[in-house]
Structure formats: C-alpha cells, structure tokens
matplotlib code that plots the C-alpha trace (Angstrom):
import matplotlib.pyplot as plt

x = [20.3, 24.0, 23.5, 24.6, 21.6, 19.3, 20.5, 20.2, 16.6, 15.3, 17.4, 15.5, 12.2, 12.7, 13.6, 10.6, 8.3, 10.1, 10.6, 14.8, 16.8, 20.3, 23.1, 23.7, 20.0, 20.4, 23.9, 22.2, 19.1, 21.1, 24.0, 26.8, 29.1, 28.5, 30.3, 29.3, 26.2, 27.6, 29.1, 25.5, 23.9, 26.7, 25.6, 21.8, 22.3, 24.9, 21.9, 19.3, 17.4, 17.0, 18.8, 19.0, 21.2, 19.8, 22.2, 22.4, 22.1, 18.4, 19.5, 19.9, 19.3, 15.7, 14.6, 13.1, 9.2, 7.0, 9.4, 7.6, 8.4, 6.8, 3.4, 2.2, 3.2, 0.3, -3.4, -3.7, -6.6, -4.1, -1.8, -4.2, -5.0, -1.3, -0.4, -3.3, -1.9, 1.4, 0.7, -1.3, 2.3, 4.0, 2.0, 2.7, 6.2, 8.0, 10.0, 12.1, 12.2, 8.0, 8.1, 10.2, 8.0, 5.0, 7.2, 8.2, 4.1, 3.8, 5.4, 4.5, 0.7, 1.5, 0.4, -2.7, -4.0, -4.5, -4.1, -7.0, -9.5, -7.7, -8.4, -11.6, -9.7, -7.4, -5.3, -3.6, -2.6, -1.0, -2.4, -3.8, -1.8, 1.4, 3.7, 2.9, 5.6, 3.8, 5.6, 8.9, 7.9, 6.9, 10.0, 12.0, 10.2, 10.5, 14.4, 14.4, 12.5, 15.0, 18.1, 16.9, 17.4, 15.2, 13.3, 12.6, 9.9, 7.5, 3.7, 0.1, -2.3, -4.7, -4.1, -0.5, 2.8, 5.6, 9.1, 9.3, 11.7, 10.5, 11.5, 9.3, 8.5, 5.0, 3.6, 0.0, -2.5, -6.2, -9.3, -8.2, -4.8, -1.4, 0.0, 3.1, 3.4, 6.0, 7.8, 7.7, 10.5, 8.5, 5.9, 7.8, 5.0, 3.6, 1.8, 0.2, 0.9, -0.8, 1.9, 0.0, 0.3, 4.4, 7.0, 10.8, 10.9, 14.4, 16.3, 18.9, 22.3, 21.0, 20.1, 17.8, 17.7, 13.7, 11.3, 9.3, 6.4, 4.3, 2.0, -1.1, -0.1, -1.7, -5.6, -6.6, -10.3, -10.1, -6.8, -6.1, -8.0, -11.2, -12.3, -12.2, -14.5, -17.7, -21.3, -21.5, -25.6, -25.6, -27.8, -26.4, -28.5, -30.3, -27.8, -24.6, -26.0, -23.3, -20.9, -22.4, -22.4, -18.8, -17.7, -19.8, -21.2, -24.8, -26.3, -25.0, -27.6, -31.0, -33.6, -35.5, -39.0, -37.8, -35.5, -32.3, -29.2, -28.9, -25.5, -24.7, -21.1, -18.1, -15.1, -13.0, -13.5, -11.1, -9.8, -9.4, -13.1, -14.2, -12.3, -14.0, -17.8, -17.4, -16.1, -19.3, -20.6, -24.3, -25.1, -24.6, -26.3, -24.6, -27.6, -25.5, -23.4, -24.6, -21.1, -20.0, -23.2, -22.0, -18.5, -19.2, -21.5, -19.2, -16.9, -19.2, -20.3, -16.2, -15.7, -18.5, -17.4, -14.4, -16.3, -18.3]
y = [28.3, 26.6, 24.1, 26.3, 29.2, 25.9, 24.8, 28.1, 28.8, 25.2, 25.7, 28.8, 26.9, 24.0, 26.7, 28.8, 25.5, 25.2, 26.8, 25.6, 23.1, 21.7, 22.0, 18.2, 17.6, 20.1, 18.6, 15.7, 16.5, 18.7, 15.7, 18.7, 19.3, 20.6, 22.9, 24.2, 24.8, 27.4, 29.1, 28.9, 30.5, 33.0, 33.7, 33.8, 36.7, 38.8, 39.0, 40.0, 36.6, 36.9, 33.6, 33.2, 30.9, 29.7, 28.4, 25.9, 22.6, 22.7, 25.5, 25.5, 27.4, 29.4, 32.2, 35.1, 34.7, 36.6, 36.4, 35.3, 35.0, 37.0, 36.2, 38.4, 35.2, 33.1, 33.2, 30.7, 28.9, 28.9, 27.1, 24.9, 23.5, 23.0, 21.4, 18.7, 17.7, 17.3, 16.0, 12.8, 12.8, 12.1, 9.7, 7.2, 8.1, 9.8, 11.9, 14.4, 16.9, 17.2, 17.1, 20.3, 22.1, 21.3, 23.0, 25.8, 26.5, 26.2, 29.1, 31.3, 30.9, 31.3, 28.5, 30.4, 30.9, 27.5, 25.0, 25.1, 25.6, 24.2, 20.8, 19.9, 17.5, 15.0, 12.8, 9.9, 7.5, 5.1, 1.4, 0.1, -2.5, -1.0, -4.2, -3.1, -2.4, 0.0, 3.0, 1.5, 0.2, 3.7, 5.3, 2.8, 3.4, 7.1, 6.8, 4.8, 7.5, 10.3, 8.4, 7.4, 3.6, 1.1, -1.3, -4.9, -7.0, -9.7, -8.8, -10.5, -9.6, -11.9, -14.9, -15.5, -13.7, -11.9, -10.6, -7.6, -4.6, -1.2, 2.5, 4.3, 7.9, 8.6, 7.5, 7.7, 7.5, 6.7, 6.5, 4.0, 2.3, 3.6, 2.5, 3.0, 4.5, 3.0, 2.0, -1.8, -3.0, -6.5, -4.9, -2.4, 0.7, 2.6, 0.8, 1.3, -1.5, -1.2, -1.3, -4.0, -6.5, -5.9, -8.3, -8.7, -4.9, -4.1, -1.0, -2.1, -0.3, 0.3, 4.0, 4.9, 8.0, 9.9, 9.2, 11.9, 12.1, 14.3, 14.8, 14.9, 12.0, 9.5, 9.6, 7.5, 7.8, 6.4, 4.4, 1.7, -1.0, 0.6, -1.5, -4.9, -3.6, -5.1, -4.0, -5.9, -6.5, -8.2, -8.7, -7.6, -9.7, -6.3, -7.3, -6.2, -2.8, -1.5, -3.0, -1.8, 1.6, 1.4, -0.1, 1.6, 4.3, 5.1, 6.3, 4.2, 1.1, 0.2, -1.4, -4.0, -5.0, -8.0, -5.7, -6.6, -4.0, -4.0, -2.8, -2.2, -1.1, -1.4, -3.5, -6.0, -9.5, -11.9, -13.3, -10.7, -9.8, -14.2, -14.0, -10.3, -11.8, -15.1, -13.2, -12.6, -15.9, -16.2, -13.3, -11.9, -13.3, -12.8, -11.4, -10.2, -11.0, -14.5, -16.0, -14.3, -15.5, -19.1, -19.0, -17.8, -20.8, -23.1, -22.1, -22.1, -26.0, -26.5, -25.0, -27.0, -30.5, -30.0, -29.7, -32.6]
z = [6.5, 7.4, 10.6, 13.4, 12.3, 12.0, 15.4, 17.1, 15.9, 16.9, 20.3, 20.8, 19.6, 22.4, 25.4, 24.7, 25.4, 28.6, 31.5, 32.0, 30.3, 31.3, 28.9, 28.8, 27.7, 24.6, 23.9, 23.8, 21.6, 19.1, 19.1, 19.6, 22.8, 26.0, 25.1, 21.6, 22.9, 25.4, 22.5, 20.9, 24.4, 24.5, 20.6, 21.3, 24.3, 22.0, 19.2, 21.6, 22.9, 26.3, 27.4, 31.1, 32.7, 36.2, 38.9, 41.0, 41.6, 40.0, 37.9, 33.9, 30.7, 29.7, 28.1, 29.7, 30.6, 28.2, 25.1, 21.8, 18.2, 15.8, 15.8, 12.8, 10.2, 10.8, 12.7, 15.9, 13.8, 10.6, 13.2, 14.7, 11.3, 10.8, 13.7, 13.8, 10.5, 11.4, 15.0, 12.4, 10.7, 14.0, 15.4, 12.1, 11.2, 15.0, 12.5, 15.0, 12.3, 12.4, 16.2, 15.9, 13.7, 16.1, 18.9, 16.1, 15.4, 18.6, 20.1, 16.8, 18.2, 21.6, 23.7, 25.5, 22.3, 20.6, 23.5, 25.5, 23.0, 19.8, 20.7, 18.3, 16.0, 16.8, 14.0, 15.3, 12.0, 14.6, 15.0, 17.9, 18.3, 19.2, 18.3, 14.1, 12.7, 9.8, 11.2, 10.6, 7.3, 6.2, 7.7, 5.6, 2.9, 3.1, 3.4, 0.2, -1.6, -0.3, -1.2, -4.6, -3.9, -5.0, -2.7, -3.2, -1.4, -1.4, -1.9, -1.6, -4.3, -6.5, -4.1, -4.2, -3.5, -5.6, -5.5, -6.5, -6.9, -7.3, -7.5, -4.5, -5.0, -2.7, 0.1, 0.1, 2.9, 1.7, 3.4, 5.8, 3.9, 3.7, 0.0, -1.9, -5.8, -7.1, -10.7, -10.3, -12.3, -12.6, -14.4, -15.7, -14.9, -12.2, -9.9, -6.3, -3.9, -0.1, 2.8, 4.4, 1.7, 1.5, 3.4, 3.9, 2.6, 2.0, 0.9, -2.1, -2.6, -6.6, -6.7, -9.6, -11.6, -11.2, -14.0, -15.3, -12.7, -11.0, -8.1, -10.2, -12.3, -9.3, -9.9, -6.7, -8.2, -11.7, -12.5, -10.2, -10.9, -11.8, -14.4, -11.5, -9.3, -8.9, -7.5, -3.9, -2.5, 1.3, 4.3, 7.2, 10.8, 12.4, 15.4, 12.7, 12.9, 15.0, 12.6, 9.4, 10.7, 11.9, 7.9, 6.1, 7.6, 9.1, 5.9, 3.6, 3.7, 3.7, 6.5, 5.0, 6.3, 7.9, 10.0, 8.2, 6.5, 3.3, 1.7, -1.6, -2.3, -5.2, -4.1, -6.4, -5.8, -4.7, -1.7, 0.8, 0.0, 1.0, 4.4, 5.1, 4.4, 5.6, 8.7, 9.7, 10.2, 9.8, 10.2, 6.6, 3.2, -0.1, -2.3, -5.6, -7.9, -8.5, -8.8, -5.7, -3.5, -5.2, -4.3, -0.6, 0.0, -1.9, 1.0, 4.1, 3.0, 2.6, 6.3, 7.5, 6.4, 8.4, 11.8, 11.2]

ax = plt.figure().add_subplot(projection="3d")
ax.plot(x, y, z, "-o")
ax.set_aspect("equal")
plt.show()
C-alpha cells in the first residue's frame, strides 16, 4: 500500500470515530497540507465513501451516520481480545501507529458492539509514577532495533556497574519486568539485561548486520541464569499478610501455628534480593539458606551500629 492509499484508509478510520473533523486538524495529524487533504476528501467521495463536508463556522468534514467497514473479517470478541492487547502496548510505548489500529479495530466491530460490554480486562503497562522515563527508554530501544544500530549503556548487575554495547533485537515484557535480548559485544553472546538496571542508554551511529536468531531461540524458563537460583524459606509478621499476598500471591505460602507466613520461593541471591528482605524491617526472619539468614543479620547488626 503507497502512502496516499495508507493515508486515505486511516483518514477514513479517524472520521468514522467522529462525528466532524476540520481540515486543519487532519492536515495536522496526517503531517500533509490543507490542501492535499481536500484532494484526498474529493478522492474518498469519487470511490463511494460518503464524505460530508459540513458548513459553517462549526462546520467540518465527516462521514455519513450509519456507514461501517466490513464487519465480516473479525468477531467483536476476536476484537476485543485484540484491542486490550494493543491498548497495554499503548499505554508503555504511545506509539501513533498502535493508536491507529485501535481506531482501525474499532470501527471494524462497531462501537455498540464491544464498548459497553467489552470492558472486562484492562492492560495498562504504564508506571505509576508518571515522571519514569521507561516508556522512552523502550521507545529508544525499539528505534535502535528497527534501524539496526547498536546501543551502548551502563548496567547494574552482581553489585557493580558496566559499559556495555550491545546489538538489541527483542523487547520482552515478563511477569512484572520489561528486559532487553541483546548480543552484548562485552560478552560476546546473547544475553538478557532488565530495562531497569540500564543507564545513559544511547543509540550509536554503528549499524550491525542481524545474527542468525529466532523467536524461539529465547527460553525465558530455562536459560538465563537458571543454574544461580537459590531455594528462599522466610517468616513473614501475620500483619505482612497483605503484602505477602500482593508479592506472592494468596496461595503461595503457608500459616504457621504461631500465626506467621511462611514463603518458600526460587530467586538468585545477591544484592537486590538484601535491600528487598531487609526492606521489611522486623517483620520478616530469614529461615533458609544458612549463608543467606547469616548475611542478612550480618547486615541488620551493621545498620544498627550506625543508630547507636
């Protein structure tokens, strides 16, 4: 499809979710002139769309009430399913080319069908604080991984930080972490690196030719760092209980007799995992591994000899 079909259909897409539009406002949206998208109007009505120009000074441009694409391609449910999807896409990455394929799904449904009663999942990937700057770190990333150019950054991981340089090819969101999969030219092999960790990302002018890679190549499961994880045992207080539930979900622990939560879960040990438990305070005991319960009170008597 050359740009002027591509701009017609999505100029057709945006009037059916509106009842009138000026000229300036789609000149604007579609970057073209005023006057190119007369000629695209003028183009619509010749093949049939039923394009009406209102007058006035509230007037504009819309299309004729009851007009609908073709709804025979896809079920409202089908939509539905697509649309919360992409609506969790939007709300991380603001891409205008997903936000026009809402509007495109959309009107294939028809809005009476899906709106009212299509509403039973929501996906927002956004961050409550709205001062992150994730989303633009994942739009720059995804730029990168279009163009073919490689990255370069500084990341966390094992207690201390790296440059790095890396070729990005997928961006992955996981339980509750977006990461990156990457060639990392430091190691020199695939590696996954979480967004969070990364700093002073930068997109280099060195492009980079695609190594032989696939989809199914990134086992999330089994590969990456597997063999580092440890078996976690701790007490949660009885008053964590809303916590517990919240991390780790309400059947995922037992009560003990004395009233307190007892979690047992896999997680790699280092020092993201000290700052998460001593988080707590004292309301959590380190019960297993022994080296672990060690460290953690090695830590606690450290914190306390600075407030004495």
């Amino acid at each position: 499809m050359n740009m002027k079909l591509e701009r017609m259909l999505s100029i057709i897409i945006y009037l059916l979710n509106r009842e009138k539009v000026k000229a300036k406002e789609l000149a604007d949206r579609f970057e073209v002139s005023v006057r190119t998208i007369y000629r695209d109007i003028e183009a619509l009505s010749q093949a049939g769309i039923p394009v009406i120009a209102y007058q006035g000074v509230d007037g504009g441009i819309g299309i004729m009430e009851g007009y609908k694409l073709d709804r025979n391609l896809l079920t409202s449910d089908e939509v539905f399913r697509i649309v919360a999807g992409l609506k969790g896409l939007y709300s991380i990455s603001e891409d205008k080319k997903i936000k026009l394929l809402i509007e495109k799904l959309t009107c294939v449904a028809g809005a009476s069908d899906y709106i009212p009663t299509g509403n039973e999942i929501m996906i927002d990937l956004s961050p409550w604080n709205r001062n992150d700057q994730l989303g633009v770190r994942i739009r720059e990333i995804k730029k990168a991984i279009q163009e073919r150019r490689i990255i370069e950054f500084m990341y966390y991981s094992n207690g201390r930080l790296t440059e790095r340089r890396a070729e990005p090819y997928i961006i992955i969101f996981k339980e509750s972490n977006w990461y990156l999969y990457a060639w990392c030219l430091l190691r020199n092999d695939f590696r996954l690196f979480r967004l969070r960790r990364m700093s002073g990302l930068g997109i280099t002018e060195t492009g980079f030719e695609p190594r032989d890679f696939s989809m199914d190549s990134v086992k999330l499961n089994s590969e990456f760092d597997a063999d580092k994880h440890s078996t976690i045992v701790v007490l949660f207080d009885k008053s964590m209980i809303y916590s517990v539930n919240d991390i780790f979900g309400v059947d995922n622990y037992e009560t003990d007799p004395d009233g307190r939560l007892k979690v047992t879960f896999q997680m790699k040990i280092d020092g993201w995992l000290y700052g998460f438990l001593l988080g707590f305070g004292d309301k959590i005991e380190v019960l297993e591994p022994v080296e672990l319960r060690n460290t953690i009170k090695n830590m606690a008597e450290s914190i306390s000899r600075i407030y004495r």
